[in-house]
C-alpha positions as CSV (number, residue, x, y, z in Angstrom):
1,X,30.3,-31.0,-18.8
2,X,30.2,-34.1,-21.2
3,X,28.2,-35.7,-17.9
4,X,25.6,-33.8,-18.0
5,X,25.1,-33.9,-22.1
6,X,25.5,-37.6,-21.9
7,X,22.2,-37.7,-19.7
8,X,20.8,-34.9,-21.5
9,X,20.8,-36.9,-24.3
10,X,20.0,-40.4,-22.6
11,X,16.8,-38.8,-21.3
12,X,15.7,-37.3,-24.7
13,X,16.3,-40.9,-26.5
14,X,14.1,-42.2,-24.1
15,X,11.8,-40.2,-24.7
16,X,9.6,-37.7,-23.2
17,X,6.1,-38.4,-22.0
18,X,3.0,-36.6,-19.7
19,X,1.6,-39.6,-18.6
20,X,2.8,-39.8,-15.0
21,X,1.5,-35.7,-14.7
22,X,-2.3,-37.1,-16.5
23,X,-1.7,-39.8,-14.0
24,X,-1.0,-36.8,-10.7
25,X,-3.7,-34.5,-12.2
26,X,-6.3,-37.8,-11.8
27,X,-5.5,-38.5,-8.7
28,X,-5.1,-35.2,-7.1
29,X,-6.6,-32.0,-8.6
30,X,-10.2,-34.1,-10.0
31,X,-11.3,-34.5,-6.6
32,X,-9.8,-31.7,-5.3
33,X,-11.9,-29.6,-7.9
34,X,-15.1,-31.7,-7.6
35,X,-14.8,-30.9,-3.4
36,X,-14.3,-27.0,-4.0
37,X,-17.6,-27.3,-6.3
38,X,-19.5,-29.4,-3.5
39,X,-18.8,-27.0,-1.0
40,X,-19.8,-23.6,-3.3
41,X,-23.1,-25.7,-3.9
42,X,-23.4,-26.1,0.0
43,X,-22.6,-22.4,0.7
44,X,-23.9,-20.7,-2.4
45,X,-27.1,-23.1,-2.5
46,X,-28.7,-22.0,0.8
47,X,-30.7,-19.2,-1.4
48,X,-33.1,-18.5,1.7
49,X,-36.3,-19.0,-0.2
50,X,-34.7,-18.2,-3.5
51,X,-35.4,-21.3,-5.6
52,X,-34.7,-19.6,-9.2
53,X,-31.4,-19.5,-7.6
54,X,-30.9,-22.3,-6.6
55,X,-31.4,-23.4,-9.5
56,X,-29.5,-21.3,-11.5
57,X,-26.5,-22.6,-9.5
58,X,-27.1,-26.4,-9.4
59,X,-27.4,-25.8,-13.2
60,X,-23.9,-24.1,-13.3
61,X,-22.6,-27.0,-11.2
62,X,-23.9,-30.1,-13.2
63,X,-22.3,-28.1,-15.9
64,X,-19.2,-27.9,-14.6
65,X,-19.3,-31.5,-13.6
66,X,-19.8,-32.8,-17.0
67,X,-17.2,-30.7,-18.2
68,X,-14.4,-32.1,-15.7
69,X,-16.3,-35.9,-16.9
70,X,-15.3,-35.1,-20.6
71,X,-12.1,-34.1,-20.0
72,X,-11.5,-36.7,-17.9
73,X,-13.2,-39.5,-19.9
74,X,-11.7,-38.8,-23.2
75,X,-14.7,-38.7,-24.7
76,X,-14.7,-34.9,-26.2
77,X,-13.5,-36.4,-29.5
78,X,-16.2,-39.1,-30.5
79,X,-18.6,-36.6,-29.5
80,X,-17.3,-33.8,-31.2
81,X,-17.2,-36.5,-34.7
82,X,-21.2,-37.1,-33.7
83,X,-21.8,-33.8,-33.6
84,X,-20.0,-32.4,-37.1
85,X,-22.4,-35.9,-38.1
86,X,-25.5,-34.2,-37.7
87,X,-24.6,-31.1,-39.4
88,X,-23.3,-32.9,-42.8
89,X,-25.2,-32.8,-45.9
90,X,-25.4,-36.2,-47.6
């Protein structure tokens, strides 16, 4: 029993961290997501004459892609400071 709190506490003084899962999530789920959109734009985009719709989908899609690109990037917080910017008296 004193085995198993000795590397209990061995791993919790070295200390926990998420960057090997960021690191997994990177490498796997981004283009798994980004090859699930491409094929909804390929099935979903043939609108048979239906260009509003089309539209409306690519739309959603570049969306979605910028979305992923924030999260990805890192990038969400300086442009969430430039955007409380332009709303600041002063």
């Amino acid at each position: 029993m004193s085995h198993t709190m000795t590397l209990a506490s061995d791993v919790l003084a070295q200390g926990l961290s998420t960057g090997g899962f960021r690191q997994w999530i990177l490498e796997n789920i981004i283009p798994l997501l980004l090859i699930i959109v491409a094929l909804l734009l390929l099935w979903l985009g043939g609108g048979k004459g239906d260009n509003a719709g089309v539209a409306k989908r690519l739309i959603g899609v570049l969306v979605a892609l910028a979305i992923v690109g924030l999260a990805v990037s890192g990038a969400g917080e300086g442009i969430g400071k430039w955007l409380a910017g332009l709303f600041q008296q002063g």
